[in-house]
C-alpha positions as CSV (number, residue, x, y, z in Angstrom):
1,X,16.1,122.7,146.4
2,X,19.6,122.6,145.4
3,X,20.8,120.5,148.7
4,X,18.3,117.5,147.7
5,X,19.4,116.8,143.8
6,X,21.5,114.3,144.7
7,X,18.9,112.6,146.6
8,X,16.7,113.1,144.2
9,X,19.4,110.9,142.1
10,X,19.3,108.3,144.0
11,X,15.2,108.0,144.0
12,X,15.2,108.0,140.4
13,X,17.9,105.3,140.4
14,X,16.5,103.2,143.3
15,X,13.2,103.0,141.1
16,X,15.1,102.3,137.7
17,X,16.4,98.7,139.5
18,X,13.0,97.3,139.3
19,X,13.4,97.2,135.7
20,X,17.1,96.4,134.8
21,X,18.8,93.3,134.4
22,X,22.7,92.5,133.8
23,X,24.0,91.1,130.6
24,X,27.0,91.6,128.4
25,X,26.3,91.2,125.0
26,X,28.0,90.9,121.6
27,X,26.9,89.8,117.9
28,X,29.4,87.3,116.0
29,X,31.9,88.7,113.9
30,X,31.6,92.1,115.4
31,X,35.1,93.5,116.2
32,X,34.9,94.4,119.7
33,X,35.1,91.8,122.4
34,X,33.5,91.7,125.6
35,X,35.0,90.0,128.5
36,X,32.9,88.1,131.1
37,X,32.9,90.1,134.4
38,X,33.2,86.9,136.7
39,X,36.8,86.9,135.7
40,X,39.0,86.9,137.6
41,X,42.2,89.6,137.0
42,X,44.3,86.1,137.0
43,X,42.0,83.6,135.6
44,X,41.0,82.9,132.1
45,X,37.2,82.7,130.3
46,X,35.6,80.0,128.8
47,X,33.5,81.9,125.9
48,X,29.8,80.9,126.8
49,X,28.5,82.9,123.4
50,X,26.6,81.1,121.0
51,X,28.6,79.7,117.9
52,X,28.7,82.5,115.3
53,X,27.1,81.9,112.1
54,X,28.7,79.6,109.3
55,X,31.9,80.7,108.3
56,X,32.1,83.6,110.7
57,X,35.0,83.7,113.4
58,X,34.5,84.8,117.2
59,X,37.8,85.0,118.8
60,X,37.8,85.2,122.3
61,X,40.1,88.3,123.9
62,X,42.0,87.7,127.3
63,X,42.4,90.8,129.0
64,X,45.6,92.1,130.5
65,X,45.2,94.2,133.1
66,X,47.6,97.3,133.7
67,X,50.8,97.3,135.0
68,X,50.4,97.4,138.9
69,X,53.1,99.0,141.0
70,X,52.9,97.1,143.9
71,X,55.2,99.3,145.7
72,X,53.3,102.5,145.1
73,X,50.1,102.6,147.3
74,X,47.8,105.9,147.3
75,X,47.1,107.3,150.9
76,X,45.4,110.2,152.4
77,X,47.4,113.1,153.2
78,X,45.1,115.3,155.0
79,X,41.2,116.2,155.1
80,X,39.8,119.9,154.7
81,X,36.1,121.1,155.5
82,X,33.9,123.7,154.3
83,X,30.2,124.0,156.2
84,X,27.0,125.5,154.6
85,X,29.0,125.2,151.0
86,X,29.8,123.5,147.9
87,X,32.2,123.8,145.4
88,X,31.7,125.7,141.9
89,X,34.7,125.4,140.4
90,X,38.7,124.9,141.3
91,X,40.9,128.8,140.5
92,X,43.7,126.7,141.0
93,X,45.6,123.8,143.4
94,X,45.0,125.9,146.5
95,X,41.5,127.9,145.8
96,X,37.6,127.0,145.1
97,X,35.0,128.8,143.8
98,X,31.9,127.6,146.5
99,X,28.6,129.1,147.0
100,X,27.6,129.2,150.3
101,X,23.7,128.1,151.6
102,X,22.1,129.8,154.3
103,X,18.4,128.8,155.8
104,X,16.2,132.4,155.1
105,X,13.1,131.0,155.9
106,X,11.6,127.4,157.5
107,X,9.5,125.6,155.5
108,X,6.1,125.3,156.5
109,X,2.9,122.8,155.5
110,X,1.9,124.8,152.9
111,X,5.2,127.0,151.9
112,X,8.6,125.8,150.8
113,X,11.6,126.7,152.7
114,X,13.9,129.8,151.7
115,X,17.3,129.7,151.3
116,X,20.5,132.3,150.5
117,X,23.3,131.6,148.3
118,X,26.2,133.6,148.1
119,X,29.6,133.0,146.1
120,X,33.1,133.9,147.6
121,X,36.7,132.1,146.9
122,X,38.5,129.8,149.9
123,X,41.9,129.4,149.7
124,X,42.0,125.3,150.8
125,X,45.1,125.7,153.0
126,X,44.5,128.5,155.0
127,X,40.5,128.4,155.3
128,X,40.7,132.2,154.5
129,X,38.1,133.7,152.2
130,X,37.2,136.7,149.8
131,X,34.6,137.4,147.4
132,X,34.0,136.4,144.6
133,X,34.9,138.9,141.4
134,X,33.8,136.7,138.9
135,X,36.6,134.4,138.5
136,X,36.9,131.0,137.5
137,X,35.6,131.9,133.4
138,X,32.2,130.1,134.2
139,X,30.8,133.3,133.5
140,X,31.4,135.6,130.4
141,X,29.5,138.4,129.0
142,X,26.8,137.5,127.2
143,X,26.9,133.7,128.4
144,X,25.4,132.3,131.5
145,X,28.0,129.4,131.4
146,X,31.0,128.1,129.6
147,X,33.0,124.6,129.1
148,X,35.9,123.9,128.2
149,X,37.1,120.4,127.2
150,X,41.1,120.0,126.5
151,X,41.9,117.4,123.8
152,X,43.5,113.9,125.0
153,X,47.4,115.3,123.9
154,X,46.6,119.1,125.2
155,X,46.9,120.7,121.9
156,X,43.3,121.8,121.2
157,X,39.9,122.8,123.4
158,X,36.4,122.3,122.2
159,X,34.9,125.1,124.3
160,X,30.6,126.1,124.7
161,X,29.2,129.4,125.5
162,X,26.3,128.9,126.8
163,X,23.3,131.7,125.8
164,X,20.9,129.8,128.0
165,X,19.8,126.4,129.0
166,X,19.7,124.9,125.1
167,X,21.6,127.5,123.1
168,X,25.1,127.4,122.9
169,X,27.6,128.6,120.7
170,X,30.7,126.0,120.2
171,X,34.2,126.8,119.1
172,X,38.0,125.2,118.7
173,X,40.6,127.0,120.2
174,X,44.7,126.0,119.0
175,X,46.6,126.1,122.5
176,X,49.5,126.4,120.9
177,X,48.7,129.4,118.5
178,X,45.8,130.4,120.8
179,X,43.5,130.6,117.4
180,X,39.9,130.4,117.9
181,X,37.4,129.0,115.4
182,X,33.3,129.3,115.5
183,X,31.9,126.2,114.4
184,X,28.8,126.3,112.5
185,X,25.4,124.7,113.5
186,X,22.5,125.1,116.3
187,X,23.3,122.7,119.0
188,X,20.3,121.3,121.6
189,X,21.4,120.0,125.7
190,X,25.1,119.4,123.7
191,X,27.5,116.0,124.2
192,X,30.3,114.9,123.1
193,X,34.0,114.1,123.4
194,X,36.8,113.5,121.7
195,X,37.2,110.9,118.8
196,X,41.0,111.6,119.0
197,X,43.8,114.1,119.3
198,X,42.1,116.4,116.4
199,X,38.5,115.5,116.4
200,X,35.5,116.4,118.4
201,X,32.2,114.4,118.1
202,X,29.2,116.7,119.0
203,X,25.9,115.3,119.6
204,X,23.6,118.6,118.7
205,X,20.4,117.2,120.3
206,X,17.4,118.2,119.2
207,X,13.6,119.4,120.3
208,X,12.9,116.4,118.3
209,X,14.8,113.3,118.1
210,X,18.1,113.0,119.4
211,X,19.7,115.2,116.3
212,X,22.4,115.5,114.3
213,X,25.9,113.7,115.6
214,X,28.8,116.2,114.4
215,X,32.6,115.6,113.5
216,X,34.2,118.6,113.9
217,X,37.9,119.0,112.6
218,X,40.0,120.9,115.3
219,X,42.2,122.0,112.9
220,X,40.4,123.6,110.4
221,X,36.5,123.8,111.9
222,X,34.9,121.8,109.6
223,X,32.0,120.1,110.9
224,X,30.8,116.7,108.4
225,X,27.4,114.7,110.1
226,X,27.9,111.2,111.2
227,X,25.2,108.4,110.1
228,X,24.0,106.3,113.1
229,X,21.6,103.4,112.3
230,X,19.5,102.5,115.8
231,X,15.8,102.5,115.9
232,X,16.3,102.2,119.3
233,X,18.2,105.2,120.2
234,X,15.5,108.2,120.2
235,X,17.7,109.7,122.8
236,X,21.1,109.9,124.3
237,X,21.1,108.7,127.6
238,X,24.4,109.4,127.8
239,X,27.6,110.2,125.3
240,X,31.0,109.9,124.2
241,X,34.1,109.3,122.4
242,X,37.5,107.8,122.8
243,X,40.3,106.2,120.0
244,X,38.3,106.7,117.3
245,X,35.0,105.3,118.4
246,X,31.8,106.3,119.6
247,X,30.0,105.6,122.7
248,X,26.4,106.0,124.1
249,X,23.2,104.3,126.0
250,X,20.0,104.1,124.2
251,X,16.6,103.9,125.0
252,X,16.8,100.7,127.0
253,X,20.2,101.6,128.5
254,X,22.5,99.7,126.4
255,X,25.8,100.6,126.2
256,X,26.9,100.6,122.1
257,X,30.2,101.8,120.2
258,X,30.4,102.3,116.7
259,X,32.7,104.4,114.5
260,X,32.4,106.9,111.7
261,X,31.3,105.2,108.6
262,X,30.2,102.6,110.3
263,X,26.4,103.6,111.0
264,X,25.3,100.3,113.0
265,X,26.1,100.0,116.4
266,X,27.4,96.9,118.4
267,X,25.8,96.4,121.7
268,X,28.4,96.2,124.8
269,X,26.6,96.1,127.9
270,X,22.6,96.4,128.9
271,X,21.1,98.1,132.1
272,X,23.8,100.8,132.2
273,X,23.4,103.1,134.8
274,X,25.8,105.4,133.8
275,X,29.5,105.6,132.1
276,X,32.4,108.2,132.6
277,X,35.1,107.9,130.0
278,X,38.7,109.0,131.3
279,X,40.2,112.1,130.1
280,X,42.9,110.1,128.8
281,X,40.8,108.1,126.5
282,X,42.3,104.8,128.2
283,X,39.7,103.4,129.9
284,X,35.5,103.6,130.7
285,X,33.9,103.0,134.2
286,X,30.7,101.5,133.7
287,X,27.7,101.4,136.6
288,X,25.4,98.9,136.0
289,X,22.2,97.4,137.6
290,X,19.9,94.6,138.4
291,X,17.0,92.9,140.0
292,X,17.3,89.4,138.8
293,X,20.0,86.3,139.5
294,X,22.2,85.8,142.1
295,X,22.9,89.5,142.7
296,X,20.4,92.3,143.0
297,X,21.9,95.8,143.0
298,X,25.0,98.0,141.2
299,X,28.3,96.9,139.6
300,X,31.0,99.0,138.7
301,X,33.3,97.8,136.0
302,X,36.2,99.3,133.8
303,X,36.6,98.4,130.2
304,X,39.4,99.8,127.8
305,X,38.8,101.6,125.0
306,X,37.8,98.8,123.0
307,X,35.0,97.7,125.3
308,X,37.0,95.1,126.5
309,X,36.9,94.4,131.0
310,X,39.7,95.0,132.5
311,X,40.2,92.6,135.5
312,X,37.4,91.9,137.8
313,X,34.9,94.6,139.0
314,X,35.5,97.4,141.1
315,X,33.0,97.9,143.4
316,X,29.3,96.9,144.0
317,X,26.1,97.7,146.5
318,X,22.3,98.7,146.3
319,X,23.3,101.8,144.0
320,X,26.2,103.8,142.9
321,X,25.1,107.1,142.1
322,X,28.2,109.1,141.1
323,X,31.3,108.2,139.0
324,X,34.3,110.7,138.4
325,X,37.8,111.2,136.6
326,X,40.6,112.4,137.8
327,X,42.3,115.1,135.2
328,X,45.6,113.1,135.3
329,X,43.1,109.6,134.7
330,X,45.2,107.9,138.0
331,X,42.1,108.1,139.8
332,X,38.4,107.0,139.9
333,X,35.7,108.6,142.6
334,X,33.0,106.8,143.1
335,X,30.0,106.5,145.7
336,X,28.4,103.7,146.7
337,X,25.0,102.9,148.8
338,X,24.0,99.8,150.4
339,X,21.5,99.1,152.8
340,X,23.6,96.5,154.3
341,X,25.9,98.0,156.7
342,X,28.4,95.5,156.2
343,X,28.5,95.9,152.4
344,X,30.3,98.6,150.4
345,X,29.3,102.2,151.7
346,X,30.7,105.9,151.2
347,X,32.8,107.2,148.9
348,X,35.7,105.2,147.3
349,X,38.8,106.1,144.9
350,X,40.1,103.1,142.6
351,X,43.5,103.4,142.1
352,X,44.5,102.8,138.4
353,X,48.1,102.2,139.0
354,X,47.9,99.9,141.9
355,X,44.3,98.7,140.9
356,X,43.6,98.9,144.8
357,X,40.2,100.5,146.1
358,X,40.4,103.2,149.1
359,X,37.6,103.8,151.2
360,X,37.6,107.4,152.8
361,X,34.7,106.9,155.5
362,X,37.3,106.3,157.8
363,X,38.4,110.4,156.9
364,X,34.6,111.8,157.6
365,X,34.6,114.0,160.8
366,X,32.6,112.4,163.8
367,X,29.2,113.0,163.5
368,X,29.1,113.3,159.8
369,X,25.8,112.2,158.5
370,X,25.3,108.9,156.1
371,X,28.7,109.8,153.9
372,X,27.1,110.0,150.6
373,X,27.2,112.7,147.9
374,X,24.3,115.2,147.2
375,X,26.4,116.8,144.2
376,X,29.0,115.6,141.6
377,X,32.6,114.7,142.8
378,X,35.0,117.9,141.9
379,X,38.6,117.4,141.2
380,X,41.3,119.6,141.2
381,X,43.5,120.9,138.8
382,X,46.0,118.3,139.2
383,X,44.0,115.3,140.7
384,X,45.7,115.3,143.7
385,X,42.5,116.6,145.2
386,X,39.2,115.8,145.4
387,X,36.0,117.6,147.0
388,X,32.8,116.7,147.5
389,X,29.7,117.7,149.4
390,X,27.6,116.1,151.9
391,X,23.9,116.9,154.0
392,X,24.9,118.1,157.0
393,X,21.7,118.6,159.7
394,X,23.5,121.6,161.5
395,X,24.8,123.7,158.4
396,X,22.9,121.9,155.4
397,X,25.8,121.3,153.5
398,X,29.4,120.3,154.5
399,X,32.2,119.9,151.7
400,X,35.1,117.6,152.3
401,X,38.4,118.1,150.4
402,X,40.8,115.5,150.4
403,X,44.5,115.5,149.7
404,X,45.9,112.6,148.2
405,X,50.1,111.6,147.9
């Protein structure tokens, strides 16, 4: 049932902490530097690696954090809610695509519930609806889905028709010329990002293996295969790019970078939950977790582009199960679960500009259920909103859209 993947999430990721533990690592005389997470944003580190090898130097990196404006501080403007629906897709600022559940049927011991979903457009100011004509460009003839992804600087957009689940054609489009190139090659549960202003990585996938890993040249289409040497990466747990370096988890859910030409890795972080990238390229949120030492659950940290920490971490509990963007990159959505009532709990932006956590529980409607997510954060447009969907006993689902200034 649609309403319970994001419970199912959190199963899965409730299990997975029996088996993770919390390290960063680096080898000497690799370039990138990882910074201890006890740090403080003030403090300095006292490098605890072991001595590189003869002749080798290991340099240890202080991070700066960003700028803070310490007169700026992000507030809530006003709350919006949708019952029995969640969002699709944004049309604009002011309107959402959402599909709409209905209960058909009760479930009974022996037969699954039945349920009704139906598409229309809200308009978030008003509340007032019509149907849904097909807009939004998720759909297009021939394709059950598209996705678009707009280059860090705007000028280009690697774009995927989807023919079905694992068929997809993939093309660059110029938005400034509005040309549209095909790029060549069979691609298999596609992911990717881009390497910088011109160049999209593509990781193909395949029915076999984790498959080819594909630089593709915005300007002119041309697609040339990138070596990776890591017996320990069958799969992609997760992928992506940013200034000119790669990123993914492998099998044991290390984080790794490497660049083209480069073909081995260098191992960031282990037990890596999951990592979000910004659309800016400027920094990675990282969700990590463990069952051993000191502290037994979920950090979330931000690094820079060169996998270094930036300040201390930004939030922490039993699990965090979701991790989102803003489109502008000012603003980080994340939700976090702890049995603890006292800990961490709901849904919390971080603040890039004033490096200052908001909770929004306070923003829930009386009565709301346990504020957690059962699907992905959705942004607007500009990032100055941001939806997402809760269980609600009375109409299933209930969506919350929050204004930011």
């Amino acid at each position: 049932m649609k309403q319970n993947a994001g419970m199912y999430g959190i199963k899965l990721f409730a299990a997975v902490l029996l088996s993770l533990a919390l390290t960063a690592c680096q080898s000497s005389g690799d370039r990138l530097t990882v910074v201890n997470p006890d740090v403080s944003r003030t403090g300095t580190q006292t490098d605890q690696s072991p001595d590189p090898a003869p002749g080798g130097e290991r340099k240890l990196t202080v991070v700066k954090t960003p700028e803070q404006q310490v007169d700026r501080e992000l507030t809530v403007a006003r709350t919006h809610r949708i019952e029995a629906a969640s969002i699709q897709s944004w049309l604009s600022e002011d309107e959402v695509s959402i599909e709409t559940t209905k209960l058909v049927k009760a479930g009974t011991a022996t037969e699954e519930p039945k349920y009704e979903y139906t598409s229309s457009i809200v308009n978030i100011n008003t509340g007032q609806s019509r149907k849904n004509t097909g807009e939004g460009g998720q759909q297009v003839k021939g394709y059950m889905l598209v996705k678009e992804t707009i280059s860090p600087d705007g000028s280009y957009s690697f774009i995927q028709k989807w023919k079905d689940k694992y068929i997809a054609d993939n093309f660059v489009k110029n938005l400034q010329t509005g040309q549209t190139i095909q790029i060549k090659g069979d691609n298999y549960l596609e992911r990717g990002g881009w390497l910088n202003a011109d160049t999209y990585i593509l990781a193909a996938g395949s029915m076999s293996g984790r498959g080819e890993i594909r630089q593709i040249s915005a300007a002119d289409g041309k697609v040339t295969a990138v070596t990776l040497d890591d017996p320990d990466a069958e799969m992609f747990g997760q992928f992506g790019a940013s200034h000119g370096r790669i990123y993914y988890t492998d099998d044991q859910h290390v984080l790794k970078v490497f660049e083209p030409g480069q073909a081995k890795p260098v191992s960031l972080i282990q037990d890596v939950w999951s990592f979000e990238i910004s659309p800016d390229s400027q920094y990675i949120a990282v969700s990590t977790v463990t069952q051993s030492g000191e502290f037994k659950g979920s950090k979330l940290l931000i690094y820079d582009a060169a996998g270094s920490l930036q300040g201390s971490l930004i939030g922490k509990g039993d699990l965090i199960s979701y991790i989102s963007w803003s489109p502008d990159s000012a603003k980080l959505a994340f939700d976090v679960y702890t049995e603890d009532k006292t800990g961490m709990n709901g849904v919390y932006i971080f603040d890039t500009r004033s490096g200052r956590v908001l909770p929004l529980a306070q923003y829930y409607a009386a009565g709301d259920p346990m504020p957690h997510p059962v699907y992905p954060f959705s942004w607007s447009p500009s990032g100055n909103r941001l939806g997402f969907t809760l269980d609600d006993p009375k109409s299933l689902l209930v969506t919350h859209v929050i204004d930011f200034k």
